[in-house]
N, C-alpha and C positions, 0 to 999 in steps of 0.2 A: 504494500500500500504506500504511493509517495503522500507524504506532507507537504504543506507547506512551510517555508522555514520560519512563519513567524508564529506557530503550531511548538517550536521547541524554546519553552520558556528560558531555556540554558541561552541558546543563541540569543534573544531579545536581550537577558540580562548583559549577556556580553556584545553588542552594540550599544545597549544604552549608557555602559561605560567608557566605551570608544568615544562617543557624541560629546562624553563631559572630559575628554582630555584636554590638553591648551598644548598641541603642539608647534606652540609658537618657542617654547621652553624647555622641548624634551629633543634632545639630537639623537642622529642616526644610530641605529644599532640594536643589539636585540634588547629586550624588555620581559621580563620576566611577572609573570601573573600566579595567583595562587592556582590549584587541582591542576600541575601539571599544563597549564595554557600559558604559550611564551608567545612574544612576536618579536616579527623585524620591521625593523621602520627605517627606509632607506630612499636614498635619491638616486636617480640611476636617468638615462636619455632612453628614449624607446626606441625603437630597432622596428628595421621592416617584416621580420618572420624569426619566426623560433620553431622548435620541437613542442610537441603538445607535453607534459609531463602530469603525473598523477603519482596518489599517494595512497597509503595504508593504514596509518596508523592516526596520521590527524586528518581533521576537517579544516580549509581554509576560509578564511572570513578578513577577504579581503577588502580594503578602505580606504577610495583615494583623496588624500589629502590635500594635493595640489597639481596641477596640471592635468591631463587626459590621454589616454591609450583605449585601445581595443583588445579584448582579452577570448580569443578561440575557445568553446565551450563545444563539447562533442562526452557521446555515452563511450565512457572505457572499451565496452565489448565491441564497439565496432573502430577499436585502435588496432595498431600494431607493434610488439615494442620493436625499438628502434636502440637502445641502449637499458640494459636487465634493472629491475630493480634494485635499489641500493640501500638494503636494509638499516645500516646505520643511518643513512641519511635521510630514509623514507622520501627515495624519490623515484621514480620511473619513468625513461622518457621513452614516446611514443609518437608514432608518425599515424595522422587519421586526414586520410586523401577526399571526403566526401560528408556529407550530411554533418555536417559541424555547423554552429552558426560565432557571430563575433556580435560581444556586448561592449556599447561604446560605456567609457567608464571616466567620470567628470567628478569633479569635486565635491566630498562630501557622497558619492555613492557605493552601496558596500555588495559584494558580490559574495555569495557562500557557496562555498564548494565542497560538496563531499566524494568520498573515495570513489564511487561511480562518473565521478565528473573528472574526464580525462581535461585539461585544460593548458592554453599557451597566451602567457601574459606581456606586458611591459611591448605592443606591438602599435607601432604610430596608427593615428588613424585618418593623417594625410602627409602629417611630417611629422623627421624626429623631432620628439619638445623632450624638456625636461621636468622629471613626473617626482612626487614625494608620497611612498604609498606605504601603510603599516598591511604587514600580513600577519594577523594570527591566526597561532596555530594551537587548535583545541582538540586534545584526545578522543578520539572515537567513542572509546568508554566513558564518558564526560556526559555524552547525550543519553538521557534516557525515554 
């Protein structure tokens, strides 16, 4: 049965604490939350294409801060990997040639991604600009 993501009272608590940060104050880097929820909050230029990549172990809840990209969303099972799982890093990258769509992503909008959502981020969406985006990353087992 899918849900909706604002159906997981776990996920609303943690946007509604992203909403009250002041990252005018907090610099790049990872950020450390209670129940095992950490993020990165980084500034990076967006690029024209990447690997779609997915994970296992967390859900991401991603958050753009400042500037805009387009981020490739496609269902896992109709991926391919392209480079193996990487268990310590809980990352998988995968190449998905068809029925993917791209979510334009602007300030202040937050994107949740769970382990079925193959996904390729940080991708211009007519030029490179420079983006300021936190990802956190929340434990699977978190959600109940």
């Amino acid at each position: 049965m899918k849900k909706n993501v604002c159906e997981y009272n776990e996920i609303k608590q943690i946007i509604n604490y992203i909403k009250s940060l002041d990252f005018e104050v907090i610099e790049d880097g990872r950020l450390e939350f209670s129940d095992g929820i950490w993020a990165n909050l980084q500034t990076y230029t967006t690029k024209e294409d990447a690997l779609f990549e997915a994970h296992r172990k967390y859900i991401d809840i991603q958050y753009m801060v400042s500037g805009q990209e387009k981020i490739g969303v496609c269902e896992y099972t109709k991926c391919k990997t392209n480079i193996p799982y990487d268990s310590e890093k809980d990352i998988e990258f995968l190449d998905c040639e068809n029925d993917f769509e791209y979510i334009n992503m602007t300030p202040k909008d937050f994107l949740v991604l769970f382990p079925k959502d193959a996904h390729k981020p940080s991708i211009s969406i007519s030029e490179k600009v420079k983006v300021r985006k936190l990802v956190v990353k929340v434990p699977v087992e978190f959600i109940k």
